[in-house]
N, C-alpha and C positions, 0 to 999 in steps of 0.2 A: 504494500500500500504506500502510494506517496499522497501529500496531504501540502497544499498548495497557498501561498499566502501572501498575495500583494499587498502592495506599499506606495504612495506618490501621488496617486491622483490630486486631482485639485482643479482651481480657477485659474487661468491665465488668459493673458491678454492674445490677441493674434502676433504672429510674429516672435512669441516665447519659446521658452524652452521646459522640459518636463524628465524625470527618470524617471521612470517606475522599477522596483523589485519585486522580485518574485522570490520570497526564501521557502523551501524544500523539506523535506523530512525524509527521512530514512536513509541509509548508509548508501544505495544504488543511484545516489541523482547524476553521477555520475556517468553510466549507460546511460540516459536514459537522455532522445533527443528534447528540446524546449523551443516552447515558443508563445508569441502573443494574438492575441486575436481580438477583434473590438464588434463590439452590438451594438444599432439603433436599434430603438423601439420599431418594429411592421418591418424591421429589415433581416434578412439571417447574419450570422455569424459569419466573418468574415479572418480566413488567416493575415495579418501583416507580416509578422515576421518568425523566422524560425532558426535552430540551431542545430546544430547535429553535439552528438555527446564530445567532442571534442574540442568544439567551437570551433574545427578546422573548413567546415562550410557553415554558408547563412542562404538563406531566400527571405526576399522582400515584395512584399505587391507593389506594383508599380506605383498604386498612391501615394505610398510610401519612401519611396525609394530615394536614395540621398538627403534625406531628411534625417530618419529615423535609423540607428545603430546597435542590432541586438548584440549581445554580450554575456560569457557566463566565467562565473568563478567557482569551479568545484572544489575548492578546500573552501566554500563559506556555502557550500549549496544552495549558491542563489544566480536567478538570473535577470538581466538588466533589460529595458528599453528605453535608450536616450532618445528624446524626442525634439527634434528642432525645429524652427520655423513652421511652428503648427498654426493650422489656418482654421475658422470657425468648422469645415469639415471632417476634424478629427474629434470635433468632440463626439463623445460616444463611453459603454461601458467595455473596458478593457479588463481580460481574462487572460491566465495565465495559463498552459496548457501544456503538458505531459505525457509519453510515450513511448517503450521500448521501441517502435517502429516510426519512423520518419512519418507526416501524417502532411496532409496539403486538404485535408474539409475535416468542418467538426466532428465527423461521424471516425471516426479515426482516433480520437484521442478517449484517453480512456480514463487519463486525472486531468480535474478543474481547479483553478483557484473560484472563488466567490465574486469576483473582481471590483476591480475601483474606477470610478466616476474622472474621468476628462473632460474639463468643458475648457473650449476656447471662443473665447468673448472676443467679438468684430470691432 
């Protein structure tokens, strides 16, 4: 069982910046790929960004892309989303998500975090 728990969210203005954490449980966070993903409300679940267990690859959705820097540290079993130059269309709720297998749709991941609230104000 891994058991998933973000961190960061909040208000910012257009044109700020954001981290979010994700810290982990259990001694495997290690294997195990990471990644984020964000909700509107009437919208699905969408992946942004992902990690493999070694942080030696990443994948970004294009809305994302050069913006937004994932990141992980496995001696602190956690994992990062710097977020830059966010534009009133990243707000959204962001989730943190978990997998021994590489995943690219929510139907794929098998640990959630509960997620945190991004709003970016125009």
């Amino acid at each position: 069982q891994v058991q998933l728990v973000e961190s960061g969210g909040g208000l910012v203005q257009a044109g700020g910046s954001l981290r979010l954490s994700c810290a982990a449980s259990g001694r495997t966070f290690s294997t195990y790929a990471m990644g984020w993903f964000r909700q509107v409300p009437g919208k699905e679940r969408e992946l942004i960004a992902r990690i493999n267990w070694s942080g030696g690859s990443t994948y970004y959705a294009d809305s994302v892309k050069g913006r937004f820097t994932i990141s992980r540290e496995n001696a602190k079993n956690t994992v990062y989303l710097q977020m830059n130059s966010l534009k009133p269309e990243d707000t959204a709720v962001y989730y943190c998500a978990a997998d021994r297998v590489v995943f690219v749709a929510p139907g794929g991941v098998n640990y959630w975090g509960k997620g945190t609230l991004v709003t970016v104000s125009s």
